[in-house]
N, C-alpha and C positions, 0 to 999 in steps of 0.2 A: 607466209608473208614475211618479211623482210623485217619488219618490224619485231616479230614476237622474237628475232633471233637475240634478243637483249633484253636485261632484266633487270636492271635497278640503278640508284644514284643516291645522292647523300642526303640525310633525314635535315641537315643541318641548313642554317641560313645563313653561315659563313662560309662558301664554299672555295675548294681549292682549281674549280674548271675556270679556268682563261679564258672562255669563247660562250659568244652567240649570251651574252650577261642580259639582256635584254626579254632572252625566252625563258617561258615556265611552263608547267603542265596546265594550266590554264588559257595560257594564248598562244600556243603552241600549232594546232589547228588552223586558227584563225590566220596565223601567220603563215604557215605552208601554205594555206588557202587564196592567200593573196598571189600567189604566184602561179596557179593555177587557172587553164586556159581553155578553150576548145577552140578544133581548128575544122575543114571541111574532108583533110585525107590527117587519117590519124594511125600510122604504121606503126604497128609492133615486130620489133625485129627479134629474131629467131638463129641460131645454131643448132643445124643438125648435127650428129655426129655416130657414128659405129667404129666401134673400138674392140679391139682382137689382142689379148696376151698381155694384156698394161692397164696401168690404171693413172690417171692425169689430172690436171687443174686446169682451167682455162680465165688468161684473164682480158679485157676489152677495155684497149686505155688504158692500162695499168691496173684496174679494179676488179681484182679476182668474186669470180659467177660463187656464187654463194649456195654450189649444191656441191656432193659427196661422189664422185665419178673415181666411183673405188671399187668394190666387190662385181660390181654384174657387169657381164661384155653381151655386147649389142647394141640396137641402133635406137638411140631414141634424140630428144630434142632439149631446149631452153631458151628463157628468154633473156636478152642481152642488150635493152636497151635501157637500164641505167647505168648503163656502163657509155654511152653514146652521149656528148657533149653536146654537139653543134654539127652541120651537115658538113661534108668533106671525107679525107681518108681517116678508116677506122683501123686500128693495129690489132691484131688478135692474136696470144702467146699462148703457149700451149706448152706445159712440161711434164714429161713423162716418166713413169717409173714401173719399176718391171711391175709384174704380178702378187709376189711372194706368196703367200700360201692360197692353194687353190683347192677346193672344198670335195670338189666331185673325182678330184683324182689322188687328195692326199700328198701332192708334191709341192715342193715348196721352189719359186722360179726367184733368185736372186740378181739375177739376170735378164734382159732380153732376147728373146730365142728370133729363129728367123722369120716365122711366122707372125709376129708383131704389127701389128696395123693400128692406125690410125688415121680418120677420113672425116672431113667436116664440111657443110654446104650451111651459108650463111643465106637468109628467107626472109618475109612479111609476111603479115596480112594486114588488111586495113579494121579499124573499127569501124566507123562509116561507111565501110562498104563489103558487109562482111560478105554476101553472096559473090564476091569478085572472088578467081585462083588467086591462092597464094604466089606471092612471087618469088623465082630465086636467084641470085646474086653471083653467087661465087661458090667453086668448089676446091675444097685443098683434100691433096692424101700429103700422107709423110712420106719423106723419101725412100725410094729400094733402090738398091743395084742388082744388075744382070748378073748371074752366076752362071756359066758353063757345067752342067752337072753331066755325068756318064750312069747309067741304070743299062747294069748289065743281067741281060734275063737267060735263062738256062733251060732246054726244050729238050725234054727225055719220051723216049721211046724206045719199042722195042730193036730196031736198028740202028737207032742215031741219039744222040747225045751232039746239040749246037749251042753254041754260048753266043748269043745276041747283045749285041751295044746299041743303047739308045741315047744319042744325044740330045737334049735340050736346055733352054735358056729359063734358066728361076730368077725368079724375083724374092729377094729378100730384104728383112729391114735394115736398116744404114746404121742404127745405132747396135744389132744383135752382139749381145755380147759385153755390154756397156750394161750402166746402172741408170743412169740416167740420161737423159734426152729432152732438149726445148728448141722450139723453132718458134714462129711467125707468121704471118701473112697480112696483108693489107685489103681492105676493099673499101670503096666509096660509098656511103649513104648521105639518102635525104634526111632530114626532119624539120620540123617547121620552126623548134623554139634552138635558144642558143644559152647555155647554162654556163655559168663559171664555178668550176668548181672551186672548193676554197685551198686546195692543193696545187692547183695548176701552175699559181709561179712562185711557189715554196723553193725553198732550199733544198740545194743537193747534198742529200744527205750521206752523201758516200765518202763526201770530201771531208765529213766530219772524223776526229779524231776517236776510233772503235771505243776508245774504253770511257770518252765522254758522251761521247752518243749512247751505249749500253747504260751510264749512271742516269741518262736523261730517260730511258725507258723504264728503268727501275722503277726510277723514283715513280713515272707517272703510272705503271701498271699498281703501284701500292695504294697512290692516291683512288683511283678505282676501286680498288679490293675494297677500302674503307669504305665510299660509296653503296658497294653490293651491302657490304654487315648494314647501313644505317639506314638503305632501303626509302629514298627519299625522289620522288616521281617529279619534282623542280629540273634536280639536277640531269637524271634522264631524258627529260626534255634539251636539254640545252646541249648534251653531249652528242644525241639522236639528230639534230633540227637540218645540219648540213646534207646530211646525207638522205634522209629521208624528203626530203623537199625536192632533191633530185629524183628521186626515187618518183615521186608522184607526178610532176611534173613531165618526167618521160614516157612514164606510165598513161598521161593523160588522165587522171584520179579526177572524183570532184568532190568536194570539200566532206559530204555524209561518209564517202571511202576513207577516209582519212579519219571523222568521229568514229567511224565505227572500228578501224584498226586502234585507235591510241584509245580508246576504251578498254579494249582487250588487251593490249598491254601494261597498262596500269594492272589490270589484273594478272597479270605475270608477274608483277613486283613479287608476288607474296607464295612465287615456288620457292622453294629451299634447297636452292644451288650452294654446293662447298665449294669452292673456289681450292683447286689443288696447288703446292708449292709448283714457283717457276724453276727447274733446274734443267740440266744436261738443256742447254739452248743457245742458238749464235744470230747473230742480225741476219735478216733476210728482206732486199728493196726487192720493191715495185716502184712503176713508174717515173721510169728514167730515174732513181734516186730520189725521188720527192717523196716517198712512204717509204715508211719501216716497220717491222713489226719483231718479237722476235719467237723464232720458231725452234723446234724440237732435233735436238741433231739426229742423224740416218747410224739407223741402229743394222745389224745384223739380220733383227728380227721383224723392223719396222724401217724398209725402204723409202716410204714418202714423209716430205715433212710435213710434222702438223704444226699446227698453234702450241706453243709452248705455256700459253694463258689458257687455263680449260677449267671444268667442273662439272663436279658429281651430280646427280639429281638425289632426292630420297628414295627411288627403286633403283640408284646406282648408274645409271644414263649416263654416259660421256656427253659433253657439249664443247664445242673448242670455240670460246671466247674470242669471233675474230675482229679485234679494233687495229687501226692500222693508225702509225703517228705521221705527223709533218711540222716542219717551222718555217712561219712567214717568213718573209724575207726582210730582215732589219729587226725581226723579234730573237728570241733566244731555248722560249719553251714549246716543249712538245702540243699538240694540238691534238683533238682525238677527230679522224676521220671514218 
């Protein structure tokens, strides 16, 4: 759940969070709950996808899918509709990155070779009618081009020695050879509610000046940290409330879903995450410029970026810390989305 991916906020009752001053872990529930709805077709949207020699990110609307599409190739699925506003065209970005080290052969691909694939078909199913087929939408592969290849074969015997050419037409990937690779596609959906997210008509943040946009990340990824040490379930609320209320509300959730998630994460408060230093890291938007976050620069060794904000567990667990910022428009500080 979506929820347990976050774990703490400030003990304190001066706090330094700008947003949503209103919500606490107390009516916190109550108030995502107000927003939620039921309707008579209740679609849960879906990406499938099979993927060959790469490892990628997907994101919907600008709001990166909140799974690890990294070690294993093959076809499996996810679900994608909090990432879905309001019904109309959906954008879905996809960025790719070679393989690097691969387990079963010992070789390390710093590159993308030609055999590289990637293939996505966008789906539902209904809640209310779950005995209906699923239905499906749209299909995207990434691009190939046509190669002319020559396979010349060689036939021995005892009188003859013939050298055969066999021509044909391969398919290979468009980015082979490259380190990296992002495309797009669009497709139309339904859904019955219409959400604003509190990003949507933020500033472009791109326009911003790097090295004050960077102190504006600083500063807020510290005011966080502080937050995690002081471990205050107020502030978690208020930081969580935007995003999470989307979350349920696309979901279709009903208010006992929602007690019963922020229950168990209040009990999350109390892992014993180290929050690692932020270094080697450069800005990286989403959504048209309106989020930023800042991430891990591409190492030799480590082709994709990660969260440049991450932490330990106590059996030593990585977790990459993913909050993403924005600024109203006519404000000046970071917001945590």
């Amino acid at each position: 759940m979506m929820i347990l991916s976050f774990l703490a906020c400030s003990h304190k009752k001066e706090t330094m969070i700008n947003q949503n001053p209103n919500i606490n872990a107390d009516n916190i529930v109550a108030e995502i709950s107000k927003a939620l709805k039921s309707y008579p077709s209740e679609k849960i949207y879906g990406l499938g996808y099979s993927n060959s020699w790469c490892r990628f990110d997907v994101f919907v609307n600008g709001i990166k899918i909140p799974k690890n599409f990294g070690d294993d190739m093959g076809s499996t699925g996810v679900e994608i509709s909090d990432g879905i506003f309001r019904s109309g065209k959906q954008v879905i970005t996809y960025k790719m990155y070679p393989l690097g080290k691969y387990e079963e052969e010992g070789n390390f691909y710093n590159t993308f070779i030609n055999e590289t694939d990637l293939e996505f078909d966008v789906n539902s199913y209904d809640l209310k009618n779950e005995k209906a087929s699923n239905i499906e939408y749209f299909e995207y592969k990434v691009p190939k081009i046509e190669v002319d290849t020559v396979e010349k074969k060689h036939t021995e015997g005892e009188m003859v020695n013939i050298e055969s050419t066999n021509r044909y037409k391969e398919k290979r990937f468009v980015g082979a050879g490259k380190t990296y690779y992002e495309g797009s596609f669009e497709v139309n959906l339904d859904v019955p509610y219409t959400i604003q997210a509190p990003f949507q008509n933020a500033q472009d943040l791109r326009k911003m000046d790097p090295k004050v946009l960077e102190g504006k990340l600083l500063k807020k990824y510290a005011e966080i940290i502080k937050m995690y040490a002081d471990g205050d379930a107020d502030c978690f609320a208020k930081i969580l409330f935007d995003r999470l209320k989307i979350n349920y509300v696309s979901l279709y959730k009903q208010k006992k879903d929602v007690q019963q998630d922020w229950l168990e994460a209040v009990k999350s408060l109390k892992n014993n995450w180290v929050i690692q230093p932020i270094v080697d890291y450069e800005i990286a938007f989403f959504a048209d410029g309106r989020l930023a976050k800042l991430v891990k620069k591409i190492t030799s060794k480590e082709l994709r970026r990660k969260d440049a904000f991450w932490a330990k567990s106590e059996k030593n667990k990585d977790k990459e810390l993913e909050y993403v910022f924005y600024i109203s428009q006519g404000e000046t500080e970071l917001k945590v989305y």
